[in-house]
C-alpha positions in Angstrom: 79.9 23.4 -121.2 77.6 21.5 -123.1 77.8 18.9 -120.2 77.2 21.2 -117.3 74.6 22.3 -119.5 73.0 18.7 -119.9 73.2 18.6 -115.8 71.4 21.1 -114.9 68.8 20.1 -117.3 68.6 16.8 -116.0 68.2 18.3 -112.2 65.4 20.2 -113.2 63.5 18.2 -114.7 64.0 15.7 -111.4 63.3 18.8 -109.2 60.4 19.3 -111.2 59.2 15.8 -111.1 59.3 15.3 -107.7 57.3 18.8 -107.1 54.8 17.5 -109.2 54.9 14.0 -107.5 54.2 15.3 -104.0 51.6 17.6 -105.5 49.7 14.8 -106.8 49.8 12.8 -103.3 48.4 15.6 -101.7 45.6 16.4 -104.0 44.4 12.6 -104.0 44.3 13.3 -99.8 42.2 15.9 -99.9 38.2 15.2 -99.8 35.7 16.4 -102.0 33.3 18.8 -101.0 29.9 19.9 -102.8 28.4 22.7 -102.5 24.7 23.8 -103.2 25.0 27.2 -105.1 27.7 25.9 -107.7 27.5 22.4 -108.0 31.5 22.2 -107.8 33.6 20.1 -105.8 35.7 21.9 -103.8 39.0 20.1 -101.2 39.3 21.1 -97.8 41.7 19.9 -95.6 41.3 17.0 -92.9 41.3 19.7 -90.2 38.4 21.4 -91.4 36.8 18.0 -92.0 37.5 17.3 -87.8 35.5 21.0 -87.0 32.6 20.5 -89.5 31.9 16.6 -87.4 32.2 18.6 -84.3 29.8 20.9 -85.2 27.4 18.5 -86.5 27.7 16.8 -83.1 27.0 20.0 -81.5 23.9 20.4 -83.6 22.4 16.7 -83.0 23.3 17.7 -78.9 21.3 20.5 -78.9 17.9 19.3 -81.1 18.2 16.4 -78.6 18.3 18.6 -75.8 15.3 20.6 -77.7 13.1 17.4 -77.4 13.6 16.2 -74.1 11.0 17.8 -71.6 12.7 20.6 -69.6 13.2 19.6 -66.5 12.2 21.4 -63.3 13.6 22.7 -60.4 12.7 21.9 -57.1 13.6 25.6 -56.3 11.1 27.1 -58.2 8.8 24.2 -57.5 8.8 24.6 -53.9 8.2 28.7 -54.0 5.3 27.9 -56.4 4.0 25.4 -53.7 4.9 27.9 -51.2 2.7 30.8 -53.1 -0.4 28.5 -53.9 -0.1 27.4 -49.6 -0.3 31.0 -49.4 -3.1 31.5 -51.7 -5.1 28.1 -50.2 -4.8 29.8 -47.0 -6.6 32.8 -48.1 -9.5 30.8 -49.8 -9.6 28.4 -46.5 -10.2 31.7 -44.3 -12.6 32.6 -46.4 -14.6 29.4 -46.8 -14.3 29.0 -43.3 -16.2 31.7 -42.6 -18.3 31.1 -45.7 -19.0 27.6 -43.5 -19.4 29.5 -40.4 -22.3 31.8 -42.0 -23.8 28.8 -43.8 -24.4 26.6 -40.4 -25.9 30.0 -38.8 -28.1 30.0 -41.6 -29.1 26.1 -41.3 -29.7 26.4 -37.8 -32.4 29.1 -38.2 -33.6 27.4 -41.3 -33.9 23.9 -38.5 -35.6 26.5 -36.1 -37.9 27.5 -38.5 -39.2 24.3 -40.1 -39.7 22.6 -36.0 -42.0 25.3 -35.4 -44.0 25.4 -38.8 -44.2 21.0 -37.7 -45.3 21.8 -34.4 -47.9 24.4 -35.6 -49.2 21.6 -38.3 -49.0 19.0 -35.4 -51.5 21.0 -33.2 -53.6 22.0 -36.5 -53.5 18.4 -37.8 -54.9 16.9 -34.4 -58.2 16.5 -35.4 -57.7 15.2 -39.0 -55.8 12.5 -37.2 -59.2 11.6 -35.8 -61.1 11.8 -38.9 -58.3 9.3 -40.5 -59.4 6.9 -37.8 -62.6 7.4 -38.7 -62.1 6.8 -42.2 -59.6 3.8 -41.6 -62.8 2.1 -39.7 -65.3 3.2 -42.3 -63.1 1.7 -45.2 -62.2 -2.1 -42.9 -66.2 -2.2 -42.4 -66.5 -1.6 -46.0 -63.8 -4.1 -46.4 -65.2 -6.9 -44.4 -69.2 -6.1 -45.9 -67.4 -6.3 -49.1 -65.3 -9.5 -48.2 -69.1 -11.2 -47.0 -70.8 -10.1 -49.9 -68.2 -12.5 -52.2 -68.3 -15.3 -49.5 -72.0 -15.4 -50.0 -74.4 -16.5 -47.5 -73.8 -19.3 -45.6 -75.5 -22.4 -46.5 -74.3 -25.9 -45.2 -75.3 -29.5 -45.4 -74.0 -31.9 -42.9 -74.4 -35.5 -41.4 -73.7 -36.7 -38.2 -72.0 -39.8 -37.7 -72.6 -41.2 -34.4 -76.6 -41.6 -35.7 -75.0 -43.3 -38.7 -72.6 -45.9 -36.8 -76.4 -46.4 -34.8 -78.0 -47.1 -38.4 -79.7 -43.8 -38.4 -79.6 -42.1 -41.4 -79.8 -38.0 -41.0 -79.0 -34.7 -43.2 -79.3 -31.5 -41.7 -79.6 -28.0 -43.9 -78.1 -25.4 -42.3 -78.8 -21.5 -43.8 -78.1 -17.7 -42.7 -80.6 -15.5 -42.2 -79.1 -12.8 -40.3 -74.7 -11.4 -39.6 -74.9 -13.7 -36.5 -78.0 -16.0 -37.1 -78.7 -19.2 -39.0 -81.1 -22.1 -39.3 -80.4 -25.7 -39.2 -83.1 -27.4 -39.7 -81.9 -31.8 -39.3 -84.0 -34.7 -40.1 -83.2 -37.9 -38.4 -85.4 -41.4 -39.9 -84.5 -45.7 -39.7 -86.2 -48.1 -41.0 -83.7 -51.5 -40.8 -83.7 -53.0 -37.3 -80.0 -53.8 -36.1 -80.9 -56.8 -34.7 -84.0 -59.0 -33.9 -84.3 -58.1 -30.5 -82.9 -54.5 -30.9 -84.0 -51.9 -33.5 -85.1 -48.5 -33.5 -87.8 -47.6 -36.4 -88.7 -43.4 -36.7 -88.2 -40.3 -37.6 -87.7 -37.0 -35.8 -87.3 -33.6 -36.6 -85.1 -30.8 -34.4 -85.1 -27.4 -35.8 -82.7 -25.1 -34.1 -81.9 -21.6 -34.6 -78.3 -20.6 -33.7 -76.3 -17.8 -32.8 -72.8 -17.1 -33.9 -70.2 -15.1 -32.3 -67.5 -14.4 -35.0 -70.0 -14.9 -38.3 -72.6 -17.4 -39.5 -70.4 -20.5 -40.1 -67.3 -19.7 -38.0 -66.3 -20.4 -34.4 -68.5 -20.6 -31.2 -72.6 -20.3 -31.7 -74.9 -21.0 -29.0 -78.3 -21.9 -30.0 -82.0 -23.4 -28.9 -84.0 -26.2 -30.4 -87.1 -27.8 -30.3 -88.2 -31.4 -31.0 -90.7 -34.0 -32.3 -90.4 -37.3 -33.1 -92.5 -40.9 -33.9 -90.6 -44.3 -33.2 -91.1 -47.5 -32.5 -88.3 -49.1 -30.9 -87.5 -52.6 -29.5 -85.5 -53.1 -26.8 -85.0 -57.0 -25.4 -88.2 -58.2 -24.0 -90.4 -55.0 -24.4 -91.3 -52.5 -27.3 -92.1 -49.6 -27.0 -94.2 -47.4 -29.7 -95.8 -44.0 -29.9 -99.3 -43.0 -30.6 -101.5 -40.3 -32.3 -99.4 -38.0 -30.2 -95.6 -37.5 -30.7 -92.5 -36.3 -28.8 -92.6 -33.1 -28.2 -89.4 -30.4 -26.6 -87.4 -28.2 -26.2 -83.5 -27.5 -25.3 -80.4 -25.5 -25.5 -76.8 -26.0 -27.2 -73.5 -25.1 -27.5 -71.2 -25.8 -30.5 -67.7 -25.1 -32.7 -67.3 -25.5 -36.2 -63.6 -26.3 -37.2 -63.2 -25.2 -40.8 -60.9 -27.8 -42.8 -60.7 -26.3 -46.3 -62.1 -23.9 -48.1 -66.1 -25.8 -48.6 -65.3 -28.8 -45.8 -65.1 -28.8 -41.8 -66.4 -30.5 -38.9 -68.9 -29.5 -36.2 -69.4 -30.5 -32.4 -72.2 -29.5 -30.7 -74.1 -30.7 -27.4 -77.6 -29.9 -26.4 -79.9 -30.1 -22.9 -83.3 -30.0 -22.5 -87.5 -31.4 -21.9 -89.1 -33.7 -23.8 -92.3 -35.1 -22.9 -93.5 -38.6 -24.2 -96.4 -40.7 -24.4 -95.9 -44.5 -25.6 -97.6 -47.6 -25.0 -95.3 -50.7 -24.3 -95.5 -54.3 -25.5 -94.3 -57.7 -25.6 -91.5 -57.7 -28.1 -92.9 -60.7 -30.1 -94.5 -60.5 -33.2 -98.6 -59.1 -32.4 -97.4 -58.9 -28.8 -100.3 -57.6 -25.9 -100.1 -54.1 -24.8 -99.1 -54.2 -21.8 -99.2 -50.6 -20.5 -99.4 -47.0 -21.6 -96.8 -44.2 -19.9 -96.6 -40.7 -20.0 -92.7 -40.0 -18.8 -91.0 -36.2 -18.7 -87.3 -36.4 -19.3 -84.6 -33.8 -18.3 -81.4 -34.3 -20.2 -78.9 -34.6 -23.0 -81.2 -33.8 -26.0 -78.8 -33.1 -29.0 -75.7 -34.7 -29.5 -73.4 -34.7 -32.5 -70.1 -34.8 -34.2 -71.0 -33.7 -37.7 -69.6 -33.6 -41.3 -70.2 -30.1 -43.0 -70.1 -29.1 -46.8 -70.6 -24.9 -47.7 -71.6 -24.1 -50.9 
């Protein structure tokens, strides 16, 4: 008895171990679990672990779902077209017609304004001739204005075919009227060019001109007189004036090309009478007299290609 006893013992306590044993291998599988309210971990089983993952992938699906932008569809997209169509129709109808009324409006408004021109054309007519008038008052106010700075024109020129003769000259030339000036040239030699030829005088030729553009510019015409001593001698004779001198008259024509703003150059040719009275000599030295002649000439009395300064 006291061995069956002793058996049974013995297969509890290995019953009892091995409960315990498998109790202990399960507890170490199960996770721990904390919770907020008690601060206590708590063992679920691995099943429950699998369901609590899914839901939290279910979660992160549907926040990332949350912040995607929505997407649309082409349903509803194409009835909202559809609708605002519609509704731009309605507005098109309308601004047609808004147009239509508008253009009416602008072709009256056109209408108008051509008339009110034509009726200031027709009124305006004769301030159109007083602008004229004015426009010609202010150029000749111009022009006056433009002389008045110029200055009156006041010249002083040589001529240079009397200088390659060895006849020295200077003429003064001055305005005394829009159109009308004064030269007044003085001709003189004393050298003789050679001992049979020389021509000793002087001779004055006033001449009062007329220009057609202004005094000092372009065409003039003009008319001069003359008077003059000499005593010239020409291979066997000389010829020589007396108490009374050469006296006429004659008519010229002339241009004066300006060249800068104080220079140009003047040609001018002159016809006319002069009427002379010389005696004529032997051309020695206190040669005879040999005769005295009174001789009218018809020709060529001014001639000249001349230099010109303006002050």
């Amino acid at each position: 008895m006291k061995v069956h006893g002793f058996l049974v013992r013995f297969l509890l306590l290995v019953l009892l171990g091995a409960a315990t044993g498998v109790a202990c291998s399960q507890e170490r599988k199960k996770p721990k679990i904390t919770t907020s309210s008690n601060a206590q971990t708590v063992y679920k089983p691995l099943e429950i672990k699998e369901t609590a993952d899914k839901v939290k992938a279910t979660k992160a699906k549907t926040e990332n779902a949350q912040s995607l932008p929505a997407r649309k569809n082409p349903k509803t997209t194409a009835g909202k077209k559809n609708s605002a169509t519609l509704k731009t129709g309605k507005k098109v109808t309308k601004t047609s017609k808004a147009g239509t009324e508008k253009g009416q409006k602008r072709k009256t408004n056109v209408a108008a304004a051509k008339e009110k021109k034509s009726n200031k054309q027709t009124v305006r007519k004769p301030q159109s001739k007083q602008k004229k008038v004015n426009s010609s008052a202010g150029r000749k106010k111009n022009t006056v204005q433009k002389r008045s700075k110029e200055g009156r024109y006041i010249a002083l020129k040589t001529n240079i075919p009397f200088l390659a003769l060895s006849m020295h000259n200077l003429a003064l030339e001055m305005q005394v009227h829009k159109h009308v000036t004064i030269d007044f040239p003085v001709i003189w030699s004393i050298s003789d060019i050679e001992r049979e030829h020389a021509v000793r005088g002087i001779a004055f030729q006033p001449e009062g001109r007329w220009w057609l553009k202004q005094a000092g510019k372009g065409h003039f015409f003009g008319v001069h007189a003359h008077a003059a001593w000499f005593n010239m001698k020409w291979e066997k004779n000389r010829y020589q004036t007396e108490s009374c001198p050469l006296l006429g008259a004659g008519i010229s024509y002339g241009y004066k090309l300006p060249i800068s703003g104080h220079w140009g150059a003047e040609f001018n040719i002159g016809a006319g009478y002069a009427n002379m009275k010389y005696n004529t000599y032997y051309n020695i030295e206190n040669g005879a007299m040999l005769n005295k002649r009174i001789r009218h000439y018809w020709g060529i009395t001014r001639a000249g290609i001349s230099f010109v300064y303006r002050f």
